[in-house]
C-alpha positions in Angstrom: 25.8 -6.9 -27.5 24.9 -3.9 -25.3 21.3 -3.7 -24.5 19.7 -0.2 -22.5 18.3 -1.3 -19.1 16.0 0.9 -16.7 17.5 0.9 -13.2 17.2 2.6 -10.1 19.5 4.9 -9.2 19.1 4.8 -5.5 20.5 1.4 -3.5 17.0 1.0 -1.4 14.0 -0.9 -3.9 11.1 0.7 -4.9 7.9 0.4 -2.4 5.0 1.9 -4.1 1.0 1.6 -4.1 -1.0 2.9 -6.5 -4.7 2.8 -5.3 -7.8 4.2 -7.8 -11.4 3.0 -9.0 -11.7 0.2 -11.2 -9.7 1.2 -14.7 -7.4 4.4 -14.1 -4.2 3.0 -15.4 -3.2 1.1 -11.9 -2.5 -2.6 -14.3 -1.5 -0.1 -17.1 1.2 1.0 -15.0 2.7 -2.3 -14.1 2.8 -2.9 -18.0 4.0 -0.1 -19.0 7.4 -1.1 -16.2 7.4 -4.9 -17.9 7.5 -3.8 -21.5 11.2 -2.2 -20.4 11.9 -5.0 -18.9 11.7 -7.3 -22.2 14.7 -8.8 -23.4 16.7 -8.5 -20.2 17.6 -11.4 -17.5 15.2 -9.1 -14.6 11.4 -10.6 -14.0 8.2 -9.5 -13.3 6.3 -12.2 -10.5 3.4 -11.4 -10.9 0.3 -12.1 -8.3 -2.9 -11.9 -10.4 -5.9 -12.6 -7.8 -8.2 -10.8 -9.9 -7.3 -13.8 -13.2 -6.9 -10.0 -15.3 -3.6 -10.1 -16.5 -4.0 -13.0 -19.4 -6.2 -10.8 -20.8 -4.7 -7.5 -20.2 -0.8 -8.4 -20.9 1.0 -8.6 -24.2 1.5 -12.1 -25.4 5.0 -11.0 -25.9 6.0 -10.3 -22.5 4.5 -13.6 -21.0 7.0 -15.3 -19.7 5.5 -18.1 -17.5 1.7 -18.7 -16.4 1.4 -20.6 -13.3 -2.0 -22.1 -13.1 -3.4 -24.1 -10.5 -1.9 -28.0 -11.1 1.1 -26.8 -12.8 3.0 -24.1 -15.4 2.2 -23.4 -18.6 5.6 -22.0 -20.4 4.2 -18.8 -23.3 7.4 -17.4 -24.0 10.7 -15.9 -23.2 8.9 -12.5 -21.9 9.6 -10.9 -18.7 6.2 -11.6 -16.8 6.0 -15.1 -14.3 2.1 -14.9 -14.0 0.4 -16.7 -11.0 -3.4 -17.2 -11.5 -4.5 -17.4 -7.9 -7.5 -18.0 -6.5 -8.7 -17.6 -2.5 -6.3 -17.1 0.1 -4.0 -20.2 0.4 -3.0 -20.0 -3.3 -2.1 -15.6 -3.1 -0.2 -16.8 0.3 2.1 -19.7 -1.8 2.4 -17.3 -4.4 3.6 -14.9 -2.6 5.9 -16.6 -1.0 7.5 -18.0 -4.0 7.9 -14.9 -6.2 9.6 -13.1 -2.9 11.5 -16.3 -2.2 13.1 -16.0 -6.4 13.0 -12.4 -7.2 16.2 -10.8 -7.5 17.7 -7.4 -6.7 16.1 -5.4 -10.3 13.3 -7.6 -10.1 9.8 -6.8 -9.2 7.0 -8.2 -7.2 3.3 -7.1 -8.1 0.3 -7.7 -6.1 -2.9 -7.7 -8.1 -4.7 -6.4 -6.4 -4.3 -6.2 -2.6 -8.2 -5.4 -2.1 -8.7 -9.0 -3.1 -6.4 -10.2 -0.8 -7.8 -8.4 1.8 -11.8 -9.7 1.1 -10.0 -13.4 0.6 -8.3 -13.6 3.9 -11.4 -12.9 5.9 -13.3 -15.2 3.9 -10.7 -18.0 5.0 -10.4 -17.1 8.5 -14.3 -17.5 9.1 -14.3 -20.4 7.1 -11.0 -22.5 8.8 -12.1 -21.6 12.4 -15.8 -21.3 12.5 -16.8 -23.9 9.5 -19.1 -21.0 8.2 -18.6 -18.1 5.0 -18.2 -15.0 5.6 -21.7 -14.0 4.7 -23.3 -16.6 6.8 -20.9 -16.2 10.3 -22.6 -12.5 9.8 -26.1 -13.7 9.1 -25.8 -15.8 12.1 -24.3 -13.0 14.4 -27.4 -10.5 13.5 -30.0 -13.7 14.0 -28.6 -13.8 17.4 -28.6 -10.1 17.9 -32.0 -10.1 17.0 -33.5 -12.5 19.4 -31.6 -10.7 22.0 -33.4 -7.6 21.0 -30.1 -5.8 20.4 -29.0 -3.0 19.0 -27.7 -4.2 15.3 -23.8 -3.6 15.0 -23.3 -5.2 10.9 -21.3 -7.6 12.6 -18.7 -5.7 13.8 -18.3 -6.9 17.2 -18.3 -10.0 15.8 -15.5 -9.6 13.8 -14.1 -7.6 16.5 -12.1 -10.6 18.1 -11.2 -12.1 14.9 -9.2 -9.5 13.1 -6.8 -9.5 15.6 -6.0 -12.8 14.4 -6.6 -12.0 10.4 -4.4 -8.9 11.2 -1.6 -10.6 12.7 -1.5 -13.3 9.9 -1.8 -10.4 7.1 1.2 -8.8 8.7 3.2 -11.9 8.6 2.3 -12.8 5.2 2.2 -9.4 3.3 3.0 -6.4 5.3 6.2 -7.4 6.7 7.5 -9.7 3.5 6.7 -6.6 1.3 8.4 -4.2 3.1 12.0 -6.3 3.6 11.8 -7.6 0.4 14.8 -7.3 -1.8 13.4 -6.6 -4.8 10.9 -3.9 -6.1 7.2 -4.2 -4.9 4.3 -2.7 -6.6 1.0 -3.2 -5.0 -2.2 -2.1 -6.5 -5.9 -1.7 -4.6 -8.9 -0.2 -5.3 -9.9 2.8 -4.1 -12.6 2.9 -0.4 -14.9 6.0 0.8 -13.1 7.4 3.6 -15.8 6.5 6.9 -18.2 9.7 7.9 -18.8 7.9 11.3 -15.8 8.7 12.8 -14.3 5.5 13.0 -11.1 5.8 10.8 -8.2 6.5 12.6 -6.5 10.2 12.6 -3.9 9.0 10.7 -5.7 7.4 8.2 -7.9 10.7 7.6 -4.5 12.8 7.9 -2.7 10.4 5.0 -5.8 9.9 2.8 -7.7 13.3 2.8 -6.3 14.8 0.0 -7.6 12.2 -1.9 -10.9 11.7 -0.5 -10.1 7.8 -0.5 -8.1 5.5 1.3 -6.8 1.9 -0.2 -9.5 -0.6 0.2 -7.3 -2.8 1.8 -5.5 -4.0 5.5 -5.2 -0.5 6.9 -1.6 -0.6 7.7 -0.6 -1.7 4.3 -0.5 2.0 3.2 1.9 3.1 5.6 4.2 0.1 5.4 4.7 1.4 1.6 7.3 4.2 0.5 5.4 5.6 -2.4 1.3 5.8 -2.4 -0.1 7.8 -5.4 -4.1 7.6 -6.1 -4.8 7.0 -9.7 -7.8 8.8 -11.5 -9.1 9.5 -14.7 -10.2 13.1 -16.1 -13.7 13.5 -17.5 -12.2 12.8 -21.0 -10.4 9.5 -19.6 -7.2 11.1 -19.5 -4.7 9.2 -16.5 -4.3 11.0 -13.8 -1.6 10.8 -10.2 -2.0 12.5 -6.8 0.8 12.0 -4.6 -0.6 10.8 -1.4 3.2 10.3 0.4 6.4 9.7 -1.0 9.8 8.9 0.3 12.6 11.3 0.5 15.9 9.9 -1.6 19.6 11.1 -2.1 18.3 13.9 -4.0 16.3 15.4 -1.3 12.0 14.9 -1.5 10.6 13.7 -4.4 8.3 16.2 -6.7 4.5 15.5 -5.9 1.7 14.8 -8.8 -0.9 17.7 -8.0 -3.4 15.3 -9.6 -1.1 15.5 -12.8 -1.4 13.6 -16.6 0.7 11.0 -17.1 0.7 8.4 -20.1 3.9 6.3 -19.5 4.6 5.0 -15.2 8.1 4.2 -16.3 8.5 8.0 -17.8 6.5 9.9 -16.1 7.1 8.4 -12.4 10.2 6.0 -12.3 12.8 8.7 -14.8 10.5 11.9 -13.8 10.3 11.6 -10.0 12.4 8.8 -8.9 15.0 9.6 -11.3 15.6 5.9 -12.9 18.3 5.9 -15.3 19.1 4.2 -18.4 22.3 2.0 -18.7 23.8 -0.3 -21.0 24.2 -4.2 -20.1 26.0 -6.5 -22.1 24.3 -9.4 -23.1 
C-alpha cells in the first residue's frame, strides 16, 4: 500500500536552528515534522536535556524512551526519546542517534543552551573537583584579597574554554554539521552584549533579531538555516530569518518576522520546497 511521505527535494540534509524565548513554537516545530513522519520506516532521535518532550509529545508518536538504566518501548511512533541528564549522558546520546540515523532521518537537540551550561559545569567539576558556581566563588575570594579589580570570573574561565571549546567542537559542532541525516537544533534566545565584547560577526548575524542563540558561539554559523522564533502580542507564532542557505532553486524566501502555524508547511514545503511522494509499504 502506497503511503505519502515528506522529503527533501535537494540531495544536501537539512541544518537548521531555531533559537527564541521560552514557548514560541521552537518544540512545536520539531512536532509538527514527527507527526508526518508517523507510519513510515524514517525516525526522529531525539536529545531531550530539558526531560520536556514526555510531556509535550503525543503518546502516539512515541516510539522508544531511553531513560537512564535502560529503554522503555511506548509504541510504534516515530520519536526515539533520550531523557538525558548532565553532560556525559547528552554526549552518549548524541553519539548514538548520529551513529543510527539514516539518510530521511532526523536528529534534534533539545535544547543546545542546556548543553552548553552542562558542559561547563563538567569541565570545572572533572579538572578542578569544584561546581561551577563555587570554582567562581573561589576565583572572586582570591581577587578580593588581592584587592583586584572584579572580572565575574572571566579570566578565570579564560584558559578553560579553550578546552570546553575544543571538546564542544568535537562532540557537536563538527558531528552536526557532517551528519547524514537532518539536524534540528533548538536554543533559547541571549541579549546580544552592550560591552563590546561580541564579536563583529556575531553582531553582523544576530542584529536583526536583537538576540543571538544562548549557546557555543560557533554553533550558529556551523548551521545552514537559523530562524528566531517569537510570538505576537496575541500569542500568534512568529519566524525571522536570521541566514539561510542558498539551494538548486537559487536563495531561499526570508520570514520578515512572518505567521506561521505548521514548520513542515510553512518552512519545509513553503521555503525549502519539500515534496510529497508516495512509498510503498
Amino acid at each position: 500500500m502506497a503511503r505519502p511521505v515528506w522529503t527533501a527535494t535537494e540531495r544536501a540534509r537539512e541544518r537548521i536552528m531555531l533559537y527564541g524565548p521560552m514557548g514560541v513554537g521552537k518544540t512545536k516545530a520539531a512536532i509538527d515534522i514527527a507527526r508526518r513522519m508517523a507510519g513510515t520506516d524514517n525516525t526522529m532521535y531525539v536529545i531531550d536535556a530539558e526531560n520536556a518532550w514526555e510531556r509535550m509529545a503525543p503518546q502516539e508518536l512515541i516510539g522508544t524512551e531511553q531513560f537512564i538504566g535502560g529503554e522503555v518501548e511506548e509504541g510504534d511512533g516515530p520519536l526515539h526519546l533520550a531523557h538525558v541528564r548532565g553532560w556525559e549522558q547528552q554526549a552518549k546520546a548524541m553519539t548514538y542517534a548520529l551513529t543510527n540515523a539514516g539518510r530521511n532521518d532526523w536528529v534534534v537537540v533539545d535544547s543546545a543552551s542546556v548543553l552548553w551550561d552542562d558542559i561547563a559545569k563538567w569541565y570545572i567539576r572533572k579538572v578542578h573537583g569544584d561546581d561551577l558556581p563555587d570554582f567562581l566563588l573561589q576565583h572572586r575570594l582570591e581577587q578580593v584579597r588581592s584587592d583586584k579589580k572584579a572580572t565575574q570570573g572571566q579570566d578565570a574561565m579564560l584558559v578553560e574554554w579553550s578546552f570546553v571549546n575544543g571538546l564542544w567542537h568535537r562532540t557537536v559542532t563538527e558531528p552536526l554539521t557532517w551528519a547524514g541525516c537532518h539536524v534540528l537544533v533548538l536554543a533559547e534566545a541571549g541579549e546580544l552584549r552592550s560591552d563590546g565584547r561580541d564579536s563583529k560577526q556575531i553582531k553582523t548575524l544576530f542584529s536583526d533579531a536583537g538576540h543571538k542563540p544562548r549557546t557555543q558561539k560557533g554553533l550558529g554559523f556551523a548551521m545552514s538555516t537559523v530562524l528566531f522564533m517569537d510570538k505576537t502580542a496575541v500569542g500568534d507564532y512568529k519566524m525571522l530569518t536570521v541566514k539561510d542557505r542558498e539551494d538548486s532553486r537559487g536563495d531561499r524566501a526570508a520570514f520578515e518576522r512572518d505567521p506561521w502555524s505548521d514548520f513542515v508547511m510553512d518552512y519545509l514545503k513553503g521555503v525549502a520546497g519539500w515534496k510529497m511522494k508516495k512509498v510503498e509499504g
